[in-house]
C-alpha positions as CSV (number, residue, x, y, z in Angstrom):
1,X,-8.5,8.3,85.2
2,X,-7.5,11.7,84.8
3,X,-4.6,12.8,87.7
4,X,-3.5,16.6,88.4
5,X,-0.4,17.1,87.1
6,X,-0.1,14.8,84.0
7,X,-1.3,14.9,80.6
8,X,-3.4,13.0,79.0
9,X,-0.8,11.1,76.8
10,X,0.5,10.1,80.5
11,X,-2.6,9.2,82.0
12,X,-3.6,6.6,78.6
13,X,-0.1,5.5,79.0
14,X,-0.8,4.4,82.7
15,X,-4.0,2.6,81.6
16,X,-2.4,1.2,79.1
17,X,0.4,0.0,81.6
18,X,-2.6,-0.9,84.2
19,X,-4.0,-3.3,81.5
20,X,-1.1,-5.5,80.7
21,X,-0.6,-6.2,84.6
22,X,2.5,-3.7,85.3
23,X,2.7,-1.9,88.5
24,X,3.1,1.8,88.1
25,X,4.6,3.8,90.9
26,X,3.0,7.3,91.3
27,X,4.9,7.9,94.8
28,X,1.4,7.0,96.7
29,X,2.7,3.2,97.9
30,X,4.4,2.5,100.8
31,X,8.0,1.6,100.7
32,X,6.9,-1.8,102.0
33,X,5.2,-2.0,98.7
34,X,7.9,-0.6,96.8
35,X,9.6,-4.1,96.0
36,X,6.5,-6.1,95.1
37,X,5.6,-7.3,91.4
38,X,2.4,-8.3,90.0
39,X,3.8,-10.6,87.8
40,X,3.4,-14.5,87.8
41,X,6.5,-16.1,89.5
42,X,8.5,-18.3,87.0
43,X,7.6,-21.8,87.9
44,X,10.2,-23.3,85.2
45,X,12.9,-24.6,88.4
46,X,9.9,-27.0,88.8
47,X,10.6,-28.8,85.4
48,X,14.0,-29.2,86.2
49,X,15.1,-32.4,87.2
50,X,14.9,-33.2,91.0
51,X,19.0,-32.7,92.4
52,X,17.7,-34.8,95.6
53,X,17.6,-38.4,93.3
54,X,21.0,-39.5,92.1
55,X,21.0,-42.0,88.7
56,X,23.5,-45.1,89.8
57,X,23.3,-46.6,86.1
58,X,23.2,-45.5,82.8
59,X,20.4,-47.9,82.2
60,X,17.7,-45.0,84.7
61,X,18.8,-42.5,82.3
62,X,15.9,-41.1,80.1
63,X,17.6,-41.5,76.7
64,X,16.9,-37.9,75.7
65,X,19.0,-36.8,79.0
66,X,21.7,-39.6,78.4
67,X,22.1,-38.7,74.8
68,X,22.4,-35.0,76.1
69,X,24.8,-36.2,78.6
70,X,27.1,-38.1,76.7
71,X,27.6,-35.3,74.3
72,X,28.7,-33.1,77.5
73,X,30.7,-35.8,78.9
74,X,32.9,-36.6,76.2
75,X,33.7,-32.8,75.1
76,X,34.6,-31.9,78.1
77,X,37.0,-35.1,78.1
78,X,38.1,-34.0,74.9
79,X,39.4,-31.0,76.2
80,X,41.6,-32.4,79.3
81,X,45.0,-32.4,78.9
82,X,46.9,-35.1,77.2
83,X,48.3,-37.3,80.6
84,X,44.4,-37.5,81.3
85,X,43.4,-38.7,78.5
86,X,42.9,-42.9,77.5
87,X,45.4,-44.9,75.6
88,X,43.5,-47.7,73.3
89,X,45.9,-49.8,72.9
90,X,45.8,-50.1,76.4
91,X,43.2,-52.0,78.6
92,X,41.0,-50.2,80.7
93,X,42.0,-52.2,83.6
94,X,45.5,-51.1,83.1
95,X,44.2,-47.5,83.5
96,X,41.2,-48.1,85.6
97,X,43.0,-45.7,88.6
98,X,43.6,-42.8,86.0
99,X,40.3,-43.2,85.4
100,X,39.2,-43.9,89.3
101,X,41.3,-40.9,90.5
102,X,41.5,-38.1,87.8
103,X,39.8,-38.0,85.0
104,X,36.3,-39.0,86.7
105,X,36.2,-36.2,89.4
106,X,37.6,-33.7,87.0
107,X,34.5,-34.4,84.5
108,X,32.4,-34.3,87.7
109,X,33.1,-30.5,87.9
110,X,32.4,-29.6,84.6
111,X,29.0,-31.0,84.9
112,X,26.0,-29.4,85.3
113,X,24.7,-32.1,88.1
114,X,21.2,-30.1,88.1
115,X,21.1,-30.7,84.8
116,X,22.2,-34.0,85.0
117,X,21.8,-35.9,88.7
118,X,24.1,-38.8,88.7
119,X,26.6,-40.7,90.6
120,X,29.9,-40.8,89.4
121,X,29.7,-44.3,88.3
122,X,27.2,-43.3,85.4
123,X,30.6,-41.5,84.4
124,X,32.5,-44.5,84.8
125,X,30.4,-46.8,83.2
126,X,30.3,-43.9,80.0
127,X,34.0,-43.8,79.6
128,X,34.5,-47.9,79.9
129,X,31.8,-48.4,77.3
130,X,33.5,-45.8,75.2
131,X,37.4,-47.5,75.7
132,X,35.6,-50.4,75.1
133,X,34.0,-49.7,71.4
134,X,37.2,-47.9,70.4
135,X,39.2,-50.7,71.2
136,X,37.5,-53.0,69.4
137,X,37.2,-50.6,66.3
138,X,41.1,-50.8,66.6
139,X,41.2,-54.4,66.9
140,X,38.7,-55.0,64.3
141,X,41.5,-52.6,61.9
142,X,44.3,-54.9,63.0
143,X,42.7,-57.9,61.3
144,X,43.1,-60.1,58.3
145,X,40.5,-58.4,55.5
146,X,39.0,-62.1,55.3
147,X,38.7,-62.0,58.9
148,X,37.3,-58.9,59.1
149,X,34.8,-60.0,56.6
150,X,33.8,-63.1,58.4
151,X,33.3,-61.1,61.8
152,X,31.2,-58.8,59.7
153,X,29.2,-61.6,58.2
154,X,28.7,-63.2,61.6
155,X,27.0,-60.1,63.2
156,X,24.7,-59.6,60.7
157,X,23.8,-63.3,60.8
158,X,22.8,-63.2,64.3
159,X,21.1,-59.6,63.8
160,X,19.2,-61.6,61.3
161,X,18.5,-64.6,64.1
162,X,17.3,-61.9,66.9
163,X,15.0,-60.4,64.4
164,X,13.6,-63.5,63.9
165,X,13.8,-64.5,67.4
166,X,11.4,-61.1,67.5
167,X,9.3,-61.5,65.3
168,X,8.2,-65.1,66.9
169,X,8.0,-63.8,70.1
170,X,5.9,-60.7,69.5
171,X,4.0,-63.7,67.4
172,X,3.4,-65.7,70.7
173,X,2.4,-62.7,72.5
174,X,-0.5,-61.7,69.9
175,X,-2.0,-65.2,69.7
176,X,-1.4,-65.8,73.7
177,X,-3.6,-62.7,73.2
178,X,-6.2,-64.1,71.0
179,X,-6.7,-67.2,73.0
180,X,-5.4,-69.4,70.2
181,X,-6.0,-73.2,70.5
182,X,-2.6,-74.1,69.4
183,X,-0.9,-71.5,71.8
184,X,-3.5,-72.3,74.7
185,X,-2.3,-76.1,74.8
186,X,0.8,-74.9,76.2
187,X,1.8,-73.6,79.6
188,X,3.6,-70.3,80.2
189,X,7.2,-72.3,81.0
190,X,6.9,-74.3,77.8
191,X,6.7,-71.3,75.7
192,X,9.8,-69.4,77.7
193,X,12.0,-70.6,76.3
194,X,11.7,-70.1,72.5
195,X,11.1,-66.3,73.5
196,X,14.8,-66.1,75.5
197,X,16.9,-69.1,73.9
198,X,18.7,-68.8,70.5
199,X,18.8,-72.4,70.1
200,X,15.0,-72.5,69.3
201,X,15.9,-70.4,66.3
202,X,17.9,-71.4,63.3
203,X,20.5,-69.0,61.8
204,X,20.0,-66.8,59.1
205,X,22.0,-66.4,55.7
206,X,22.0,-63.7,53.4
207,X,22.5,-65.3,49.7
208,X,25.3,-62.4,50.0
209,X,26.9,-64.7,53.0
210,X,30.2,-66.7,50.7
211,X,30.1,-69.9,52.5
212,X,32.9,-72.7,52.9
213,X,31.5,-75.8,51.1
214,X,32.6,-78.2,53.3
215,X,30.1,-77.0,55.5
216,X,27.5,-77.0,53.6
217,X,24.6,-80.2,53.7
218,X,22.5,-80.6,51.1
219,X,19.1,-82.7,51.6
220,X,17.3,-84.2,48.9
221,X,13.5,-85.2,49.6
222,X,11.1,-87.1,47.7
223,X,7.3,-85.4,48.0
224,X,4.2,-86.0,45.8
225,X,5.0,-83.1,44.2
226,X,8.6,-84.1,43.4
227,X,12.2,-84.0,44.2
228,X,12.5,-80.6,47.1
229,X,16.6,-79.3,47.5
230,X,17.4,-77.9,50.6
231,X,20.5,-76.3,51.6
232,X,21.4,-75.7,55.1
233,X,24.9,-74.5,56.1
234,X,26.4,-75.8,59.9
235,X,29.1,-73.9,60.9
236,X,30.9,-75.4,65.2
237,X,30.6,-72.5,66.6
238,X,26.7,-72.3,65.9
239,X,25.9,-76.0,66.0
240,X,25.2,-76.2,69.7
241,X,23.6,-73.2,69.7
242,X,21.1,-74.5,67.3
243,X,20.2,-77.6,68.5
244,X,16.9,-77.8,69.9
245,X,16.7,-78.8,73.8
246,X,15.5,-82.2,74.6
247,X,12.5,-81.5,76.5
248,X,11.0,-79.1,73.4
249,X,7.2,-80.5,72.1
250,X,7.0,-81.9,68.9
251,X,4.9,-80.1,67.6
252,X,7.1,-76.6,68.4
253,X,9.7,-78.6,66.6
254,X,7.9,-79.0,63.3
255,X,6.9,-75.1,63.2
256,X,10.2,-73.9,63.8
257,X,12.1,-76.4,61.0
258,X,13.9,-78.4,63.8
């Protein structure tokens, strides 16, 4: 609309403006009006997480946030001055009231605790786990090569036993599932245990694993077919582990090789 006074560059310029939502001020508003915007408020604070509930554990953390968190944490630590900082060779027990009294309230201020709501044990628990892995990366330096190599060996042999361990499990689930006749003669307590016990699961060897053979057994079986080799290595610190408890059914016993 055409206004005395202005052009008509002006007046497509306020239609223009008019159309996109922006208050134009020609002088005929109120001052109580003066202040007020047309625009939609920003909602975003709304997204953000709530400041009113406090995370106790690291384990409530989502693990985009603790990720996120831990980053924060640990370069802000990074940049304390040296008396704040851990000593590895040290327990954290020895240390636990440097940690206690200094360096956890000081990391407390350079948080963002909108950002991130937490107690400051989620702090505490962070930095332990942290002394914790460093030390044993020290420790695990410190070694014998051969015993370095055995340690290695034994952690990828019982990441080889939960993955089995996992893959039977999620096995039981499926055919508890599928109402299968073999699974539905048992009860929910007899099939526990082979879902939560290592000792229902044999270990696992990778034909990279060197093996003392002293320890090794080797079983010779006659079948129709002929003569069957199996080797099967026992090592003390995983014999009890593996034995089968007393009260397992047969018939568990024969599918799992026991």
């Amino acid at each position: 609309m055409y206004k005395p006074g202005t052009t008509n560059l002006e007046s497509e310029s306020e239609q223009e403006l008019n159309q996109r939502g922006t208050r134009v001020h020609d002088g005929s508003d109120s001052d109580s009006d003066s202040g007020s915007n047309s625009r939609p408020e920003d909602n975003s604070e709304e997204q953000r997480p709530n400041p009113s509930k406090k995370y106790l554990h690291m384990s409530e953390l989502r693990k985009d946030m603790r990720d996120a968190l831990r980053r924060d944490l640990f370069w802000n630590l990074a940049r304390l001055p040296q008396e704040f900082q851990l000593d590895i060779e040290k327990t954290f027990e020895s240390q636990k009231d440097l940690v206690v009294k200094t360096i956890v309230p000081n990391l407390m201020k350079t948080l963002d605790l909108y950002t991130y709501p937490i107690a400051e044990c989620v702090v505490y628990e962070m930095i332990h786990q942290r002394h914790r892995y460093q030390r044993d990366i020290l420790r695990n330096k410190e070694k014998p090569q051969d015993e370095r190599k055995r340690v290695a060996r034994q952690k990828h042999s019982n990441s080889r036993r939960l993955e089995k361990k996992r893959r039977r499990s999620k096995t039981i689930a499926k055919l508890k599932n599928l109402k299968d006749p073999l699974i539905e003669q048992f009860k929910d307590e007899e099939l526990l245990p082979i879902v939560r016990d290592n000792g229902y699961h044999s270990p696992e060897f990778s034909s990279e694993d060197e093996v003392d053979e002293k320890n090794k057994i080797v079983v010779h079986k006659n079948t129709k077919s002929g003569i069957k080799k199996r080797e099967r290595v026992y090592r003390p610190s995983e014999y009890v582990e593996e034995a089968a408890p007393s009260d397992a059914p047969d018939i568990l016993l024969r599918e799992l090789d026991f």
